[in-house]
C-alpha positions as YAML, in Angstrom:
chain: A
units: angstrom
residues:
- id: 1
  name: UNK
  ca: [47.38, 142.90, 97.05]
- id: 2
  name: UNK
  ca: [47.97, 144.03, 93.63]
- id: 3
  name: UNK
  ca: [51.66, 145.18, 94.46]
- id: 4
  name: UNK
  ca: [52.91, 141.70, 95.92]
- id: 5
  name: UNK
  ca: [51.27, 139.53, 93.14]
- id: 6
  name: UNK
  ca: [52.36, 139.18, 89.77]
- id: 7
  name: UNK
  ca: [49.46, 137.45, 89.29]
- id: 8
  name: UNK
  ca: [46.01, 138.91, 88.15]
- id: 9
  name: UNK
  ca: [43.41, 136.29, 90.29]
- id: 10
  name: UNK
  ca: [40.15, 137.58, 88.33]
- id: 11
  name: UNK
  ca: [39.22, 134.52, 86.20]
- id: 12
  name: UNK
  ca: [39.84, 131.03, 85.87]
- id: 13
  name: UNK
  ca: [41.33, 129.86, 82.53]
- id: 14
  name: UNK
  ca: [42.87, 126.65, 81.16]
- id: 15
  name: UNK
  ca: [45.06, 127.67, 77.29]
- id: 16
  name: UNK
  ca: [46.41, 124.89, 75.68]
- id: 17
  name: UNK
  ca: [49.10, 126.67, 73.69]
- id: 18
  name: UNK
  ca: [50.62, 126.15, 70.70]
- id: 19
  name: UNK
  ca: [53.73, 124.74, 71.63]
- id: 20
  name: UNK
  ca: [51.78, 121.81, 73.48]
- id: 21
  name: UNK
  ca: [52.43, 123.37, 77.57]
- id: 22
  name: UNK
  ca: [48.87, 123.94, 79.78]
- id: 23
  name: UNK
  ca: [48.68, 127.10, 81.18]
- id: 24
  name: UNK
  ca: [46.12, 128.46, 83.92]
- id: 25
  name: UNK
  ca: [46.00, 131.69, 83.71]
- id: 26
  name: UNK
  ca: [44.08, 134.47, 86.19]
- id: 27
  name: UNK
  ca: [43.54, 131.62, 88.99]
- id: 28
  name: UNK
  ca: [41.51, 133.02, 91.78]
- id: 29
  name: UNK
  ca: [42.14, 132.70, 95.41]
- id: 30
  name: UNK
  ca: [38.98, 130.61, 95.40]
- id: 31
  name: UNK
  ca: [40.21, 128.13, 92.39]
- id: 32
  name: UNK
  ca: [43.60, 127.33, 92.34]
- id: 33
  name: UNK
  ca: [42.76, 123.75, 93.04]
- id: 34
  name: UNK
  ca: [41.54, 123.90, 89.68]
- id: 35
  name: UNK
  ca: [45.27, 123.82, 88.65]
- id: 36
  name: UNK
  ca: [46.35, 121.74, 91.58]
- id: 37
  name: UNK
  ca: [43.90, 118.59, 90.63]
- id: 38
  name: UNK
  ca: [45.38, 118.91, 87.08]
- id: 39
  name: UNK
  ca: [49.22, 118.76, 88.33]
- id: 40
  name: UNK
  ca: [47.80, 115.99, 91.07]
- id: 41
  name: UNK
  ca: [46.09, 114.17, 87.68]
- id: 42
  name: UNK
  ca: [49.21, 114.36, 85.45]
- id: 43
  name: UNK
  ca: [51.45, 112.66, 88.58]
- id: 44
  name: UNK
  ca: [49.04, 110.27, 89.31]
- id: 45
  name: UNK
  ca: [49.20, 109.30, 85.18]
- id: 46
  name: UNK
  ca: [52.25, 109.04, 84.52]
- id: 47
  name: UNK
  ca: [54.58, 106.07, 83.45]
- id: 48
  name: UNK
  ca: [57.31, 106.78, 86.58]
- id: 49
  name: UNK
  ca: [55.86, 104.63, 89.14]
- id: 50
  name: UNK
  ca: [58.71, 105.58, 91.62]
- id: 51
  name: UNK
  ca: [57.38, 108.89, 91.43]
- id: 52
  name: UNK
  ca: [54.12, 108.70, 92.03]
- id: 53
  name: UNK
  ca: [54.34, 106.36, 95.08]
- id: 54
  name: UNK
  ca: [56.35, 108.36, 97.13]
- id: 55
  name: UNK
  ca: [54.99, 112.17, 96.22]
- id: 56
  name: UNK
  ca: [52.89, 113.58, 98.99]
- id: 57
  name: UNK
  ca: [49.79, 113.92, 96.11]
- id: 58
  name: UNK
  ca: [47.64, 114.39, 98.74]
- id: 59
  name: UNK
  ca: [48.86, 117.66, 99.93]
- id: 60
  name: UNK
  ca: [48.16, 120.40, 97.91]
- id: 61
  name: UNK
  ca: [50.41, 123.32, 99.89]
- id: 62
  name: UNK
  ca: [53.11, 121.26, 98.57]
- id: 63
  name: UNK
  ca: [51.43, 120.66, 95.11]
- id: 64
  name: UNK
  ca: [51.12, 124.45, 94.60]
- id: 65
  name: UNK
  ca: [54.64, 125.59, 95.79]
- id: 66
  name: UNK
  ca: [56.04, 123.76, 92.15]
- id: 67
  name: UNK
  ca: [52.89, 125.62, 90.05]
- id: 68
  name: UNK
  ca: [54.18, 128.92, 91.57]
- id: 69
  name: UNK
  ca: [57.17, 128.17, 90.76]
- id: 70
  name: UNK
  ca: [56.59, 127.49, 87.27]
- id: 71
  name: UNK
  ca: [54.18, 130.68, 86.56]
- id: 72
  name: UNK
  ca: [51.12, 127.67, 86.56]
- id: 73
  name: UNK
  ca: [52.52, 126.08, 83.95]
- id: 74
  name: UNK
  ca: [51.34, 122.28, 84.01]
- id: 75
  name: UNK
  ca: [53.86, 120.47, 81.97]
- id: 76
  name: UNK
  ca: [57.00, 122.62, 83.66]
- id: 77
  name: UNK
  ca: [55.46, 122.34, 87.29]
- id: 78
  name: UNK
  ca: [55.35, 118.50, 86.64]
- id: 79
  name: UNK
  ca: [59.10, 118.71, 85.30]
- id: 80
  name: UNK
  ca: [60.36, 120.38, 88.21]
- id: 81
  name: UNK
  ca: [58.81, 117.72, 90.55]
- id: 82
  name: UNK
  ca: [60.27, 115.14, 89.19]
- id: 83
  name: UNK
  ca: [63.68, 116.74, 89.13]
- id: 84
  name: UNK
  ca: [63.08, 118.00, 92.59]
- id: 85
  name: UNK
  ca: [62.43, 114.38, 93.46]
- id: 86
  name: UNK
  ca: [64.95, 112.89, 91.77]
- id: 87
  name: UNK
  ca: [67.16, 115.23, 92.90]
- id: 88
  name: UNK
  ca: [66.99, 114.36, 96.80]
- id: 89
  name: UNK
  ca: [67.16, 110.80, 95.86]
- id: 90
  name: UNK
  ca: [70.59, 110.97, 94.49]
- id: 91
  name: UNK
  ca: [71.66, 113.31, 97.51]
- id: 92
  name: UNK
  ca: [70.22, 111.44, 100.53]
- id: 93
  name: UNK
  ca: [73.31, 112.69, 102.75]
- id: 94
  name: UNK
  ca: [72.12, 115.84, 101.74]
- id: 95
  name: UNK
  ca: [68.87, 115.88, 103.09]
- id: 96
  name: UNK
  ca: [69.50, 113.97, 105.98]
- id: 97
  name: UNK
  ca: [68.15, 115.50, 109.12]
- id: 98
  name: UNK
  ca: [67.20, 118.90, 107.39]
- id: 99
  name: UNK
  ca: [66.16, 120.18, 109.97]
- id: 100
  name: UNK
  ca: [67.29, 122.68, 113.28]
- id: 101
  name: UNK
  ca: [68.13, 119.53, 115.44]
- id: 102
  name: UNK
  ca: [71.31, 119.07, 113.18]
- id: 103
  name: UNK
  ca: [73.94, 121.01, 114.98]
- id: 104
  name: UNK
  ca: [75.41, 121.89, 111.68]
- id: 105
  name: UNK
  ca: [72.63, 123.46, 110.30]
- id: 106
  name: UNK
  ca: [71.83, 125.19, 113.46]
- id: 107
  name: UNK
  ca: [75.13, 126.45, 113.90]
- id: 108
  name: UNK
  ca: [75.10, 128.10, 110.36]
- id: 109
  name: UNK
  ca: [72.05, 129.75, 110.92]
- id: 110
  name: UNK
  ca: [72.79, 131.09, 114.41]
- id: 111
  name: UNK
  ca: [75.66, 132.76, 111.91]
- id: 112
  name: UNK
  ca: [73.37, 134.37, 109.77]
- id: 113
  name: UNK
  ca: [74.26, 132.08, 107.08]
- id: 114
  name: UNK
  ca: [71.22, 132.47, 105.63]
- id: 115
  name: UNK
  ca: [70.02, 135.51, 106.98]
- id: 116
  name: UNK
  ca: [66.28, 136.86, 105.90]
- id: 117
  name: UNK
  ca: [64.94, 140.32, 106.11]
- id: 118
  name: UNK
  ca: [62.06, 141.16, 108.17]
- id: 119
  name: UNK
  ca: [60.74, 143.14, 105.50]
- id: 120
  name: UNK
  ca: [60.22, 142.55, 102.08]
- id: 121
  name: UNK
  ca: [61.31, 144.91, 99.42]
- id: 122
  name: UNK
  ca: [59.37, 147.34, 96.82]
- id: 123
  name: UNK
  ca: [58.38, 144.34, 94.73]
- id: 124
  name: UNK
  ca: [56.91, 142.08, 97.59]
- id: 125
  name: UNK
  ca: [60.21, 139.75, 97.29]
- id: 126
  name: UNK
  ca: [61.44, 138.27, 100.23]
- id: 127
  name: UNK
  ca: [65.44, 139.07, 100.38]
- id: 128
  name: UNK
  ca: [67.99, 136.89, 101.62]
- id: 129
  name: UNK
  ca: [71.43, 137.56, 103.11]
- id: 130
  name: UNK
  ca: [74.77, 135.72, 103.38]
- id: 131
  name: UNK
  ca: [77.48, 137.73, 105.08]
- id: 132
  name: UNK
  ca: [80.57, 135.61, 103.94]
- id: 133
  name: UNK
  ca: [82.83, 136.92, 107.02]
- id: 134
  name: UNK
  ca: [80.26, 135.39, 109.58]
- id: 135
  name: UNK
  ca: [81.46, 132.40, 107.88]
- id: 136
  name: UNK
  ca: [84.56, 131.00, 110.08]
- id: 137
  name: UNK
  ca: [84.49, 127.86, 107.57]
- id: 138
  name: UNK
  ca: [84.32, 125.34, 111.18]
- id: 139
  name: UNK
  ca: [81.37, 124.01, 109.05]
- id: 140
  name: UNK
  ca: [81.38, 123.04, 105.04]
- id: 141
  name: UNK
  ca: [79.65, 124.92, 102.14]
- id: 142
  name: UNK
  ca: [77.53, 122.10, 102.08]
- id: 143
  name: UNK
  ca: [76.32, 122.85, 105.15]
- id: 144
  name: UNK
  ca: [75.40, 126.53, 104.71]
- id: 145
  name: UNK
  ca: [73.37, 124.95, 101.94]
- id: 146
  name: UNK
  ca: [71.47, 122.72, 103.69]
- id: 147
  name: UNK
  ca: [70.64, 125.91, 106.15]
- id: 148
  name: UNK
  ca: [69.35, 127.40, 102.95]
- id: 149
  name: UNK
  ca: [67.43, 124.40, 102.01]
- id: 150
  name: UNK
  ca: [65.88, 124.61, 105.72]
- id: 151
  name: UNK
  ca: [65.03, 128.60, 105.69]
- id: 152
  name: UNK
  ca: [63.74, 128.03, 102.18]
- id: 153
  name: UNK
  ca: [61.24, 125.35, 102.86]
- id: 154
  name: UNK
  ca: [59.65, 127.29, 105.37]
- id: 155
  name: UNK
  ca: [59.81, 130.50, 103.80]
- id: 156
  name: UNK
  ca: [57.98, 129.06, 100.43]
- id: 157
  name: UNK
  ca: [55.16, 128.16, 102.58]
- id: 158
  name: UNK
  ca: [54.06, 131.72, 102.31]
- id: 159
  name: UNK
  ca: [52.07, 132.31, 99.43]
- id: 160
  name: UNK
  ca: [53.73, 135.97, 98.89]
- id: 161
  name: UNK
  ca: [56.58, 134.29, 98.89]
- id: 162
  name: UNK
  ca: [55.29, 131.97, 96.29]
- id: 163
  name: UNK
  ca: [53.98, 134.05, 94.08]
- id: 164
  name: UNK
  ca: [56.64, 136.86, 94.00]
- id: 165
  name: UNK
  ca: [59.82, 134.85, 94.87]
- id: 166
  name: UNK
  ca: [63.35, 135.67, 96.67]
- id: 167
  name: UNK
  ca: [66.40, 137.90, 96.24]
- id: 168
  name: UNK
  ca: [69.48, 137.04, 97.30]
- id: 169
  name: UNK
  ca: [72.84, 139.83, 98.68]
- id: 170
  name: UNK
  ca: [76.01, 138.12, 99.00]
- id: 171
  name: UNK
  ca: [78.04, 140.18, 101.10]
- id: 172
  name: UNK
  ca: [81.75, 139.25, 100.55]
- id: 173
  name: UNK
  ca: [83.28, 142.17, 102.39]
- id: 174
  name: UNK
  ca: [86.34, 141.05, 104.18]
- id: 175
  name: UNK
  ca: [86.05, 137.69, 102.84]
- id: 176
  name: UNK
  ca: [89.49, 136.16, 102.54]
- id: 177
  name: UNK
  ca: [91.66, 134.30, 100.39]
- id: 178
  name: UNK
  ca: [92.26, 131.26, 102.52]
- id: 179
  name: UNK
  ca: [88.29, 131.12, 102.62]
- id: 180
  name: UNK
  ca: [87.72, 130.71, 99.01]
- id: 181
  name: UNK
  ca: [89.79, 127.53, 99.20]
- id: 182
  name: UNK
  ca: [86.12, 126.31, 101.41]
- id: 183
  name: UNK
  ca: [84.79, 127.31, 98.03]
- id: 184
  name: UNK
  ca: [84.34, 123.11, 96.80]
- id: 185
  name: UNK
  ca: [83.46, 123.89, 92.48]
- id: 186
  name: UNK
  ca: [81.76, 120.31, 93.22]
- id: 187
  name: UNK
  ca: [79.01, 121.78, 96.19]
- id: 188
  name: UNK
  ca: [79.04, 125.13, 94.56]
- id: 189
  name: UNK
  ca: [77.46, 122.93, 91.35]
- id: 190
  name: UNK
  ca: [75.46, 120.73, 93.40]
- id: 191
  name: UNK
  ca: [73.94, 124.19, 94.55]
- id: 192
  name: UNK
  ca: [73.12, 125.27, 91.19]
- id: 193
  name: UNK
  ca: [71.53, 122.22, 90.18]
- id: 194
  name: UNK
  ca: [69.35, 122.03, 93.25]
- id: 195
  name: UNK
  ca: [68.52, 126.01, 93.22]
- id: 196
  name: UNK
  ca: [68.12, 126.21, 89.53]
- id: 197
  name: UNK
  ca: [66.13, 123.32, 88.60]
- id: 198
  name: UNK
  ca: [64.49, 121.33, 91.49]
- id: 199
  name: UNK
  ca: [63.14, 123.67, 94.04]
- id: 200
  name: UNK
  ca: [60.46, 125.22, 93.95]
- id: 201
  name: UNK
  ca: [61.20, 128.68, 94.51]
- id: 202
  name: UNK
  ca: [61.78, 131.73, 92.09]
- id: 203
  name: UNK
  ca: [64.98, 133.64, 92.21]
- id: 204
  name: UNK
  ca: [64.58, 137.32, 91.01]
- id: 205
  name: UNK
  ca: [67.88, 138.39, 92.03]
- id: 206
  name: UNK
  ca: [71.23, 137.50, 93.15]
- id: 207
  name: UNK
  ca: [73.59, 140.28, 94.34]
- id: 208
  name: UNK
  ca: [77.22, 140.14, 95.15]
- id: 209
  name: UNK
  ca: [78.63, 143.25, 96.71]
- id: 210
  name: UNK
  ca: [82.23, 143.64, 98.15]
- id: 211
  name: UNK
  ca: [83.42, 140.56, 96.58]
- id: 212
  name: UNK
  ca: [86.91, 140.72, 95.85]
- id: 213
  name: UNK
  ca: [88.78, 139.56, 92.43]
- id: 214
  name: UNK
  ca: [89.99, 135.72, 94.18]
- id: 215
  name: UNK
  ca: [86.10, 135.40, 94.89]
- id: 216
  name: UNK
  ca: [84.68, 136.62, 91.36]
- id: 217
  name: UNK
  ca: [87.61, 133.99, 90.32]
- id: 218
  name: UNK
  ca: [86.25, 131.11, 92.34]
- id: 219
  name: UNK
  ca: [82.86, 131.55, 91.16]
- id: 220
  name: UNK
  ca: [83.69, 131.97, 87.20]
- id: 221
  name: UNK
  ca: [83.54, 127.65, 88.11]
- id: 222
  name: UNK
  ca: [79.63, 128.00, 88.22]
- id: 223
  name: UNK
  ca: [79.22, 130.06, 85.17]
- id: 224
  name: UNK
  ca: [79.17, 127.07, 82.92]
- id: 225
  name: UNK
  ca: [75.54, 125.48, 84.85]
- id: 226
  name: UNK
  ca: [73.84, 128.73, 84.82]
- id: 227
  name: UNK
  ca: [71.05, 129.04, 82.54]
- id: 228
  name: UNK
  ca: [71.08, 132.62, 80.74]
- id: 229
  name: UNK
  ca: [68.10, 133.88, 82.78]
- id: 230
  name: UNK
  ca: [69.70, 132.78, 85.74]
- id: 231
  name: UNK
  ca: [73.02, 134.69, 84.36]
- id: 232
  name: UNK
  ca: [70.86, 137.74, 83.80]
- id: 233
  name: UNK
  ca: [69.68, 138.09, 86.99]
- id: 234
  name: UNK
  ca: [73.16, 137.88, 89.06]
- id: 235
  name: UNK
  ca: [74.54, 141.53, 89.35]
- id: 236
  name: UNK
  ca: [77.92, 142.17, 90.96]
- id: 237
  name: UNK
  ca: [78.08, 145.69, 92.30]
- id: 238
  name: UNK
  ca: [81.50, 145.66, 93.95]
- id: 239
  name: UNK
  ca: [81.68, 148.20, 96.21]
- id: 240
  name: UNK
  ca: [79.46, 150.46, 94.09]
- id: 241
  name: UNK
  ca: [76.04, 150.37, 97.07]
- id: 242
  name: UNK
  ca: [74.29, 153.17, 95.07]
- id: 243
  name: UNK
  ca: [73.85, 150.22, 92.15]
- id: 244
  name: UNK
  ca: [72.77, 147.79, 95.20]
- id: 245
  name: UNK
  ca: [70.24, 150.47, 96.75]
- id: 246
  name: UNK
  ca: [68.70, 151.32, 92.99]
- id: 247
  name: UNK
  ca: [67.10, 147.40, 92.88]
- id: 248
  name: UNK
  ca: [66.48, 146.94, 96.31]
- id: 249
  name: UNK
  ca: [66.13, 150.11, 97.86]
- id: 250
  name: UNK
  ca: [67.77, 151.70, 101.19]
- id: 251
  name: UNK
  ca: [64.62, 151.36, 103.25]
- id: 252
  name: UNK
  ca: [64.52, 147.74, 103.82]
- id: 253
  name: UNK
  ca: [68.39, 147.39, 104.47]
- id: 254
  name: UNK
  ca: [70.60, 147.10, 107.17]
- id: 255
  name: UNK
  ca: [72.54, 149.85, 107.71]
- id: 256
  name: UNK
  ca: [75.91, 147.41, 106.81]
- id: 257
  name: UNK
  ca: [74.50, 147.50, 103.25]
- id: 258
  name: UNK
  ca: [73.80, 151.42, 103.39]
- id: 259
  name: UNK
  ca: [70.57, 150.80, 104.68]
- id: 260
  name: UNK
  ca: [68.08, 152.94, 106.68]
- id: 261
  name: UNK
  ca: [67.38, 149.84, 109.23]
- id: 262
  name: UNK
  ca: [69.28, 148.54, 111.87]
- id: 263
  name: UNK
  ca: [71.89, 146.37, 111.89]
- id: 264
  name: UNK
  ca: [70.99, 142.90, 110.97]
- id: 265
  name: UNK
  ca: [70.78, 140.53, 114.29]
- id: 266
  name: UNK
  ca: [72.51, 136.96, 112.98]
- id: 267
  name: UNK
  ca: [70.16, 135.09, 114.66]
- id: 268
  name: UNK
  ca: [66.89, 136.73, 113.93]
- id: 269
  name: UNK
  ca: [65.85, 134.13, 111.79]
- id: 270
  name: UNK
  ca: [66.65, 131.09, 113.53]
- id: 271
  name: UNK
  ca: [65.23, 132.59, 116.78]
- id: 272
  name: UNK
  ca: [61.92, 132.93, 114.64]
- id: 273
  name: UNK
  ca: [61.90, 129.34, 113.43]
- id: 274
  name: UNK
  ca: [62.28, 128.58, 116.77]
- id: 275
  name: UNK
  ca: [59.45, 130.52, 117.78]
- id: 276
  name: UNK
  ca: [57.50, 128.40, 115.56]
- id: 277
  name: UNK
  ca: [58.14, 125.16, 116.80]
...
């Protein structure tokens, strides 16, 4: 358990620190309601009646998925609910039927676009893939997103997933210059926003490998919204795989990314959500 947690769940503490933020710290298996009730409390006090009449306060998978995210942190977890709920309220189109009866979203992820690995890597992160040539750009970069929104939601049920959060491989081998003009700066923002500061989910990595000098000049757009942890943790490798393979390592990759697995199947992961229906 030790190696997929980051988290050591001996004994249940509440620190008020200095600089005013409640953590709880050591939360067992057995007592992270402790830290639940206390996010639930703080909601349920608060000044922002819009917020606390429409929160599901009542369900505490969902309640846990922002402490997680937030390393248990009570004033940060709260912050990132509101701007996670604030968030979808000034994107409704966004989340509109997020789900696999939109043909859009379906259609993106019968692409691959995201992908997910079946296994996770040395670190117990679950690792994503995009594979920009699946992309034939019949749908919008706003609707690979909302795929991502839909595999992410599920996938941060898990509470390894939780705990020890998500890398991300961009694969932009053989991506092409008339498919960087599907690139919109405005989505490509509205992405960061959403990813970076209202959902609940913990990015450890993002990797781009193959990406060619029109795509590193697209995205130099985004740099300006990135945090500098967020900035720390995007690597671009080119078409250097032996720097790829040294952070997430040969064993759980497809043998596209000079992996020691098969091939990745597209449709892997929608055919599982499917199974789960």
């Amino acid at each position: 358990m030790a190696e997929y947690l980051d988290y050591g769940w001996r004994n249940s503490d509440l620190i008020t620190e200095s600089i005013n933020k409640t953590l709880f710290k050591n939360i067992t298996a057995n007592d992270r309601d402790v830290a639940i009730k206390a996010l639930r409390n703080q909601i349920k006090s608060c000044d922002d009646f819009d917020l606390k009449n429409n929160l599901p306060l009542d369900d505490d998978a969902f309640l846990q998925k922002f402490l997680f995210a937030r390393k248990f942190i009570l004033e940060d977890s709260f912050e990132l609910i509101k701007n996670h709920y604030y968030y979808r309220k000034r994107n409704p189109e966004m989340f509109r039927d997020l789900s696999l009866s939109a043909s859009d979203v379906r259609k993106a992820l019968e692409n691959g676009l995201p992908g997910v690995l079946k296994d996770k890597d040395r670190k117990g992160r679950c690792v994503l893939l995009l594979t920009g040539n699946n992309w034939d750009c019949s749908y919008s970069l706003m609707t690979i997103y909302r795929a991502l929104m839909v595999c992410l939601e599920y996938l941060t049920n898990d509470l390894h997933n939780q705990a020890n959060g998500f890398v991300v491989i961009v694969d932009w081998t053989e991506f092409t210059y008339r498919q960087t003009s599907y690139l919109k700066p405005s989505i490509l923002r509205l992405m960061i926003e959403g990813l970076q500061d209202c959902f609940p989910a913990v990015f450890k990595g993002v990797h781009f490998i193959g990406q060619p000098w029109y795509v590193d000049a697209a995205m130099t757009v985004t740099k300006p919204f990135l945090k500098e942890e967020i900035k720390e943790r995007i690597f671009s490798h080119g078409n250097n795989m032996s720097n790829l393979h040294q952070m997430v390592h040969r064993d759980i990759l497809p043998a596209e990314l000079g992996g020691e697995q098969p091939s990745y199947n597209p449709r892997s992961f929608l055919d599982l959500l499917l199974d789960e229906k």
